[in-house]
N, C-alpha and C positions, 0 to 999 in steps of 0.2 A: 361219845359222838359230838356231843357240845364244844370240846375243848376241841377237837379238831377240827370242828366249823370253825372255832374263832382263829387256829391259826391260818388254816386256808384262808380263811376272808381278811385275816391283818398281810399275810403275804401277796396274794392279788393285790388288793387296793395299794400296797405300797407300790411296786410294781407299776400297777397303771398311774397311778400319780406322776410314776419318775417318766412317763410318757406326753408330760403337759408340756406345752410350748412357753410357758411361762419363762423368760428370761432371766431372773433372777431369782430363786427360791426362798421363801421364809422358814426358817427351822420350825420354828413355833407354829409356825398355820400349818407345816405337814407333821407337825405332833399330834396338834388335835385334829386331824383327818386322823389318825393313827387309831388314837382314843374312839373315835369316833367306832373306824370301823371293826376294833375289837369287842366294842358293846354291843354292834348290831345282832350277832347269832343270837346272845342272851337276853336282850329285847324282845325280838322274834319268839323266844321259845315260851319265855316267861308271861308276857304278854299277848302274843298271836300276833299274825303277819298286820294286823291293821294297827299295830304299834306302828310301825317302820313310817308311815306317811307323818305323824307328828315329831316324830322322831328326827328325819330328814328335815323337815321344817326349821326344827330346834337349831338342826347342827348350822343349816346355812345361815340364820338368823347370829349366830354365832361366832361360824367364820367370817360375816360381814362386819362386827361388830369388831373382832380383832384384828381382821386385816384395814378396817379405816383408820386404824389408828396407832401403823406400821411404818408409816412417811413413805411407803412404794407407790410405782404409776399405780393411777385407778387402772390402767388398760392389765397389767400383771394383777393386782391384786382383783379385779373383775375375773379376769381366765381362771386363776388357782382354786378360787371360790365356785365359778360352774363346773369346773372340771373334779375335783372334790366328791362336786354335788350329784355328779355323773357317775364316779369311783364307788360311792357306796351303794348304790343303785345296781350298777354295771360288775362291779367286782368282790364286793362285801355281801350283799344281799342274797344272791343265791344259793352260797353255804350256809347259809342260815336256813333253807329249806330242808335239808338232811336232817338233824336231829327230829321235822316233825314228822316227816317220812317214817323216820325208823320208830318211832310210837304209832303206828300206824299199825296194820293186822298186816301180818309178813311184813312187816317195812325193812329190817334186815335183807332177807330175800330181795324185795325191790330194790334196795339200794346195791345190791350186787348186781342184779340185772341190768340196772341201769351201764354202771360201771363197764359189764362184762360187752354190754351191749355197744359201748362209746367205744371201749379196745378195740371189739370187733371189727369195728364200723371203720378205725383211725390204722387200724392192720391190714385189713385187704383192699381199702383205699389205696396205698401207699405202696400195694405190691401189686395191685393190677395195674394202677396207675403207670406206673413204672415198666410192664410189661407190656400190657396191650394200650396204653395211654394215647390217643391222637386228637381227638375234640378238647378244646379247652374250655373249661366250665366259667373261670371269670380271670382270661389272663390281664387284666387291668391290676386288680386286687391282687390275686395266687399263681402266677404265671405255670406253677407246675400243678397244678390240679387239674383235673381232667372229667369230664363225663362219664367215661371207661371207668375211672376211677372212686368217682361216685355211686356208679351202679355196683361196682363190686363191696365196694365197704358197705352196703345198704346190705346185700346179700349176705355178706360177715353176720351182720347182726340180725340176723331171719335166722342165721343155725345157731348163734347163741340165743335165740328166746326158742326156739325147737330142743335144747338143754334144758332148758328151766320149766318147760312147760308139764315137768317130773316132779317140782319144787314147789309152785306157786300155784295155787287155786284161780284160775284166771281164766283159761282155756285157751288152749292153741292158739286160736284166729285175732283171740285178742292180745296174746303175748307179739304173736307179728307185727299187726298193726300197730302196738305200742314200740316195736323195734325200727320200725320205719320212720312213723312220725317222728321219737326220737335222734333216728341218725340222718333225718332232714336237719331238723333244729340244731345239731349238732356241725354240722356241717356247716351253716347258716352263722354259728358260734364263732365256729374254725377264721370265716370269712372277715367277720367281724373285728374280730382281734388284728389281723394280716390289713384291714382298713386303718383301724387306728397305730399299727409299728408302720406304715408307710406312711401314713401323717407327720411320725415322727423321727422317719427317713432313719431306724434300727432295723438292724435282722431278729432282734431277740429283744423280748422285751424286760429280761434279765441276765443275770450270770450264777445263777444259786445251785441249778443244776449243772454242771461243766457236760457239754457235748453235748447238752439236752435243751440250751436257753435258759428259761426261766420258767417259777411256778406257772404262771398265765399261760405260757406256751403251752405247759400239760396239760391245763385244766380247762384253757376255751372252749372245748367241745360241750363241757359240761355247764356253761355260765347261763345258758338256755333250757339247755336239758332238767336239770335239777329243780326249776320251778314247773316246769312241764308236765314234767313225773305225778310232782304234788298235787297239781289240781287235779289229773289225769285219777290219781288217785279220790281226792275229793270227789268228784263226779263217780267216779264209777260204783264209792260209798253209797254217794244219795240216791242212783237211779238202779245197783244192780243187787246193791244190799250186801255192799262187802267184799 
């Protein structure tokens, strides 16, 4: 699970980077974003999520150090370095919640529910939407999302935790609840990302997938979700005993 954090999180972050308004690119500053954000899952794991705040520290302290002394505007070299600092945060950090999920009591389990629950949610969104779709949810951001289409993908993920509620010791009520709040946040994700490719006036915020966009496009649902889960889960350790 580790190695597949860190590729998810070095493929996002590269990805959102290539979304910075930055005029002129530095190889070497998006080397070590690179670096950067392939260490974060293993930082995370090794040390716990309260590495990552020194950690970010480190790295900006770092990208300011070699981007002043790259002869670029300070106005470029200022953006590459917040937006960077944004990237790991935004598109690196949240896979690094999975591996501790899945050391967790059922964390496998969970991390399929999660998963099964995001599909869900991104499946019958996308075919009610399409069907019965007339309220627009935020045509500014997502012109073709819908309210219709929101209530239906929410629904999606209500019968995929009514599946699992066979699998995970949780109990029903709190399987749905976790399928809602998550295909809020998820949705919330979805938006998110369709904010920042409109900032950066792309339809896709890659080409890795052919017909599908980019990794980002698959996995925005999940850049909220996945640390959601984990506290979700922490909390329900210390208050339900597991």
């Amino acid at each position: 699970m580790l190695g597949a954090s860190t590729i998810l999180a070095a493929l996002a972050f590269y990805e959102f980077n290539r979304l910075s308004s930055v005029k002129v690119r530095d190889s070497w500053l998006d080397s070590l974003g690179m670096l950067a954000a392939l260490s974060v899952p293993s930082a995370v794991f090794f040390c716990g999520v309260t590495a990552f705040a020194p950690m970010i520290t480190g790295a900006v302290f770092v990208f300011f150090l070699f981007g002043m002394f790259r002869g670029r505007e300070f106005r470029d070299t200022a953006n590459d370095v917040s937006f960077k600092a944004m990237g790991l945060s935004y598109a690196a950090l949240p896979f690094a919640f999975l591996p501790l999920i899945k050391s967790m009591f059922q964390g496998e389990m969970w991390i399929l529910f999660l998963f099964a629950v995001i599909w869900a949610n991104d499946t019958l969104a996308f075919a009610v939407g399409k069907t019965f779709g007339r309220t627009k949810l935020c045509p500014e951001i997502s012109p073709k999302k819908t309210v219709e289409g929101a209530i239906g993908g929410l629904i999606g993920g209500m019968t995929a935790a009514f599946f699992f509620s066979s699998w995970i010791d949780a109990g029903l009520w709190v399987l749905i609840a976790a399928s809602i709040a998550l295909g809020v946040i998820g949705i919330i994700g979805d938006l998110s990302e369709s904010v920042l490719k409109r900032s950066a006036g792309v339809k896709d915020s890659g080409a890795l997938l052919p017909g599908h966009g980019g990794v980002l496009d698959r996995v925005d649902s999940l850049l909220f979700a996945v640390p959601a889960l984990y506290y979700f889960l922490q909390f329900k350790t210390l208050f339900a005993g597991g």
